[in-house]
Wavefront OBJ file of the C-alpha trace (Angstrom):
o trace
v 14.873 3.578 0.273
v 15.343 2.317 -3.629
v 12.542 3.509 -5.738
v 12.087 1.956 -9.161
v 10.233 2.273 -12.431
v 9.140 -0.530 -14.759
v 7.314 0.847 -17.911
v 3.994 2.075 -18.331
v 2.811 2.889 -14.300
v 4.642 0.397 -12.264
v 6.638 1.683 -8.908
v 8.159 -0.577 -6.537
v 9.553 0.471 -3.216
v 11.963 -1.054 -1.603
v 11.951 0.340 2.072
v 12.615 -1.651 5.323
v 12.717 -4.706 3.725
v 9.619 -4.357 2.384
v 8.799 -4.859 -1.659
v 5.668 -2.127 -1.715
v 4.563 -2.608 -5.720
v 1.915 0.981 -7.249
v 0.160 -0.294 -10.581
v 1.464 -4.375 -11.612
v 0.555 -4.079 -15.224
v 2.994 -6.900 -16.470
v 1.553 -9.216 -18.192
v 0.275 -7.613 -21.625
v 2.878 -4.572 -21.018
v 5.124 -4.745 -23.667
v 7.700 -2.046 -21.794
v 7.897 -3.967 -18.271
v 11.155 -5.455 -17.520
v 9.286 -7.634 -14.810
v 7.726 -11.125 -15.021
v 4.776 -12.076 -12.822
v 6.732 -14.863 -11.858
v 9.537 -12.909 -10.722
v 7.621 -10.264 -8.625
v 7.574 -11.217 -4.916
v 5.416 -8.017 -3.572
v 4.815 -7.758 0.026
v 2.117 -4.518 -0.615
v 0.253 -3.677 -3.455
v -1.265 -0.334 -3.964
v -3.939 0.759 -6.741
v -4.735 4.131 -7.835
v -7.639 2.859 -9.707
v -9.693 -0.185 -11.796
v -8.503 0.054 -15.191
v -6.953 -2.946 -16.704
v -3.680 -1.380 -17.177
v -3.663 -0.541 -13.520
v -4.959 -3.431 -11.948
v -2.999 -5.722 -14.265
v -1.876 -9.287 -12.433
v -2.911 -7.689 -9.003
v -5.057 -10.490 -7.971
v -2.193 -13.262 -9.367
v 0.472 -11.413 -8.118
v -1.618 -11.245 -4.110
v -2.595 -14.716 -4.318
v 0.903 -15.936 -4.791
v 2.923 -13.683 -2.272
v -0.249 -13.415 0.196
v 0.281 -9.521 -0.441
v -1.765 -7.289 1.248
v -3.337 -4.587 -1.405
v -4.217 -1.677 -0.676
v -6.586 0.684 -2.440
v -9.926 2.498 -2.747
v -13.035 1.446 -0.735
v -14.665 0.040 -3.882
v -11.518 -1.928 -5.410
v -10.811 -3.314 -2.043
v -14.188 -4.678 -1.514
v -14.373 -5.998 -5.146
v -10.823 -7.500 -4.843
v -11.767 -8.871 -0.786
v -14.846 -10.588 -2.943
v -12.154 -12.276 -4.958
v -10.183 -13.758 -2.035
v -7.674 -11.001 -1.603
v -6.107 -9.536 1.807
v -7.299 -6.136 1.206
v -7.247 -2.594 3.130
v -9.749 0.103 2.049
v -9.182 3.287 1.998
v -10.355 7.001 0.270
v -9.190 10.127 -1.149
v -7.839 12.366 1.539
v -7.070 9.446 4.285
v -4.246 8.301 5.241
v -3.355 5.496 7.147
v 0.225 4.363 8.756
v 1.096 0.975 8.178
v 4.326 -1.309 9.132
v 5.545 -0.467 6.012
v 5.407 3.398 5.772
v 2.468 5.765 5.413
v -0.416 5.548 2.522
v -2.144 8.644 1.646
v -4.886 8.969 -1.271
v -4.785 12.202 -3.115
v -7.443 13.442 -5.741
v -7.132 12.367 -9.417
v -9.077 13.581 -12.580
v -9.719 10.430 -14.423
v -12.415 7.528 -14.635
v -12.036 3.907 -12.981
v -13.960 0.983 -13.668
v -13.250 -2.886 -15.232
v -14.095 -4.222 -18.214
v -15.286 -7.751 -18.250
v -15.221 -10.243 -21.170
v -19.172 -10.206 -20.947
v -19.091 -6.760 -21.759
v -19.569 -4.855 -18.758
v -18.011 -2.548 -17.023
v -17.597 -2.705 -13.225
v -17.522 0.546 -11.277
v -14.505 0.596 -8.806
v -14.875 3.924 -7.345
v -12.486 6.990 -7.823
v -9.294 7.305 -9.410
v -6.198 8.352 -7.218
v -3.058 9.163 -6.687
v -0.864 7.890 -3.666
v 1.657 9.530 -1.578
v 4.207 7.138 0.246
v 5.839 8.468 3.276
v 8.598 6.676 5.429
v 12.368 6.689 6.128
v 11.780 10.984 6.344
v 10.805 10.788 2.710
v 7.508 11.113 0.198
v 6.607 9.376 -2.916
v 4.067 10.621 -4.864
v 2.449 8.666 -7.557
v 0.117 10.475 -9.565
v -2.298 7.845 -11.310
v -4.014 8.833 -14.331
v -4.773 12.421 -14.223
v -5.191 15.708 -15.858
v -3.801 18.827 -14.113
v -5.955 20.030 -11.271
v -4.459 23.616 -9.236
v -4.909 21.768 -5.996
v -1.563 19.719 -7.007
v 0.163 22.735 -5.379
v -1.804 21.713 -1.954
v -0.089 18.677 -2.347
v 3.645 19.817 -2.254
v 2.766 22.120 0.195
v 1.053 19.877 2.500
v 3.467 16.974 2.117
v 7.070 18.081 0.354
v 7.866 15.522 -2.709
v 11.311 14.061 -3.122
v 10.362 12.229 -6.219
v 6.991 12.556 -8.447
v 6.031 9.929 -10.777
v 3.619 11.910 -13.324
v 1.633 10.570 -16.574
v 2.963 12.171 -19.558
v 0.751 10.244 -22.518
v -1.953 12.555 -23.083
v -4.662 11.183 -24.736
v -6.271 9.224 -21.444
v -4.150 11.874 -19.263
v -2.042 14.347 -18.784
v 0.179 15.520 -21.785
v 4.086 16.865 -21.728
v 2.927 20.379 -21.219
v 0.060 20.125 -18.794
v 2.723 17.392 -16.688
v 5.349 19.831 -16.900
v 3.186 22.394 -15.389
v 1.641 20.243 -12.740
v 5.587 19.535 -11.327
v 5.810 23.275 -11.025
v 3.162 23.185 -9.249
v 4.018 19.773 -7.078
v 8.057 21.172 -6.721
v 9.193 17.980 -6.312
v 12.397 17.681 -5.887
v 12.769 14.664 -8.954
v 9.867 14.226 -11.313
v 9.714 10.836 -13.645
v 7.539 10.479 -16.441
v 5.726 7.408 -16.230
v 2.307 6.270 -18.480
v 3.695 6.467 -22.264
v 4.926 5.081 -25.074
v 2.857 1.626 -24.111
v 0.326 1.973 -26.703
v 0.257 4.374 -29.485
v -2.419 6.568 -28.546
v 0.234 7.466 -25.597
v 3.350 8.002 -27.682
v 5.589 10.649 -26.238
v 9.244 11.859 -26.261
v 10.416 12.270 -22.891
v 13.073 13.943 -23.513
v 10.687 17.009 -24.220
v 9.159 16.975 -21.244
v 12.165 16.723 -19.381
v 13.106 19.934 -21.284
v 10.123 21.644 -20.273
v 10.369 21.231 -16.970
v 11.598 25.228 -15.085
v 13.282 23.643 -12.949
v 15.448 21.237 -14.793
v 14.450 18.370 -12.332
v 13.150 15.737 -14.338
v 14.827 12.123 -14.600
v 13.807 9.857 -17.519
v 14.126 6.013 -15.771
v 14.038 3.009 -18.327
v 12.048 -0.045 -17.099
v 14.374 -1.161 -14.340
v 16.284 1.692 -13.022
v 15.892 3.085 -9.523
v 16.645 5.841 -7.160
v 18.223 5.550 -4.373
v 16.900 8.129 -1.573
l 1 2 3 4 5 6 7 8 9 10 11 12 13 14 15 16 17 18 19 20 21 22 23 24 25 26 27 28 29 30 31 32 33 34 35 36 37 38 39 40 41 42 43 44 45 46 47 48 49 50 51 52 53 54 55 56 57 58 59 60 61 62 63 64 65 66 67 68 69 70 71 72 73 74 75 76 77 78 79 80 81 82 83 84 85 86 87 88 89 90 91 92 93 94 95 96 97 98 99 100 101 102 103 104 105 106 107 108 109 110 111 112 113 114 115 116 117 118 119 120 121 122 123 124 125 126 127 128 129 130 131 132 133 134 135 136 137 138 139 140 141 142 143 144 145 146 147 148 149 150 151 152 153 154 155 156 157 158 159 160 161 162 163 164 165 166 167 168 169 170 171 172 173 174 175 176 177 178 179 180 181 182 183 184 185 186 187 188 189 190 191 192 193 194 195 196 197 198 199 200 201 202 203 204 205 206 207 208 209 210 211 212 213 214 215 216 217 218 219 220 221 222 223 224 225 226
């Protein structure tokens, strides 16, 4: 399994020859690496609404017939729009062809914001776990630390954990760093800053703060192999 980051959120999963994509905020991402017309996804999966989330999800589907994959409330909005969708909600999981899709809790907001000036509720924020090939994924979304995080890695060991480092709309370098203690993942990436400036962050200290010197800084474009 190659896992790979792409600035601000973005995961892709490469796993029996499948192209699984978390978050495609490209377009208007001024860290990505990717082009919309260059991403091929066979799965997307949303942890919630906001723009920088949802980003050229319903492009990117339309193109590559990609089935997405998200919360009851963005999967009906996005099924309204034309879109192959599977809905699902925090604490299910559901086994696909393409490896296992869990929704865990996340402390955040989620909703869209329209040119006219409204904003369109999509239901709760998330974070995913991604099981198959004997390993786990977990993808954080935009949180703040929560104690139940520990649940998490108990219930479903973490090889590598994607967590928001930005503060500001989430978690900061300190409350991160003590949410992978919590997690024990076996990597932890920071992912969600640097993209605007309310989110601008040194990686380097979180990696430092981290007890158990397991953290990986990824520029848009590298990968893990697992």
């Amino acid at each position: 399994m190659k896992v790979s980051y792409h600035g601000h959120s973005i995961v892709k999963i490469e796993s029996n020859g499948k192209t699984i994509v978390i978050d495609p905020f490209i377009t208007g991402n001024r860290l990505t690496d990717l082009t919309v017309a260059d991403v091929h996804p066979d799965v997307i999966i949303l942890t919630h609404g906001h723009g920088d989330h949802l980003g050229d999800t319903i492009e990117l589907a339309k193109k590559s017939g990609a089935l997405v994959v998200g919360l009851a409330e963005i999967a009906t909005y996005l099924g309204w729009k034309g879109l192959n969708t599977h809905g699902m909600n925090i604490g299910g999981a559901y086994k696909f062809d393409f490896g296992t899709v869990k929704f865990t809790p996340a402390f955040h907001s989620s909703g869209f914001m329209t040119d006219q000036q409204e904003i369109i509720y999509l239901g709760m924020p998330a974070g995913v776990l991604f099981m198959n090939e004997g390993k786990t994924i977990y993808h954080a979304g935009d949180t703040s630390l929560f104690s139940d995080m520990k649940l998490i890695g108990e219930r479903h060991p973490v090889d590598v954990a994607f967590l928001p480092i930005g503060d500001n709309f989430t978690m900061g370098p300190e409350d991160a760093a003590y949410a992978a203690k919590l997690i024990n993942a076996k990597t932890v990436v920071p992912i969600h800053y640097n993209t605007f400036p309310p989110i601008k962050q040194d990686p380097n200290k979180f990696i430092q703060l981290l007890e158990n010197k397991n953290g990986r800084i990824l520029k848009p474009g590298e990968s893990l192999e697992l």
